[in-house]
Phi, psi and omega in degrees: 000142175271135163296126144233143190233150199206123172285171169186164190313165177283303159344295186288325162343293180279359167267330114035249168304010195250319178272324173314300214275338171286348186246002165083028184227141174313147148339292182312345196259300180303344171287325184296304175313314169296347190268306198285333175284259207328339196278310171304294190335300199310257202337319190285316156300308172295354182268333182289293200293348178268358176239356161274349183256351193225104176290177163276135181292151180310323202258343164265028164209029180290343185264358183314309219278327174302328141323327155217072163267324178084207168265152199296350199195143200279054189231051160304320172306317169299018161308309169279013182272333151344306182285000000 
């Protein structure tokens, strides 16, 4: 694991240790979780725009059409065949 080291407001300092000590975790855990959810967005945005510049081709989007067909069959009535 890498040492990072960062300033931050006094103000976020203290909301910071205010959710450490309410959620029962070191400062450092709560930073880490957050750099890694802020890390997935990023990432997660860049996977959008690389898939708004490259679409899927006829044939990666030949099963599509299958969603919505829906269920092959009706058996909201079977709830109760359990009992």
């Amino acid at each position: 694991m890498t040492m990072v080291s960062f300033r931050v407001d006094d103000a976020e300092a203290a909301q910071l240790q205010a959710w450490s000590d309410r959620l029962g975790v070191d400062r450092s855990e709560v930073i880490r979780e957050a750099v890694r959810k802020h890390l997935n967005r990023l990432a997660g945005e860049q996977d959008a725009s690389k898939w708004e510049g490259h679409p899927l081709e006829e044939g990666e989007s030949a099963l599509s059409s299958v969603a919505e067909w829906g269920p092959a069959e009706d058996w909201s009535d079977w709830g109760d065949a359990a009992r």
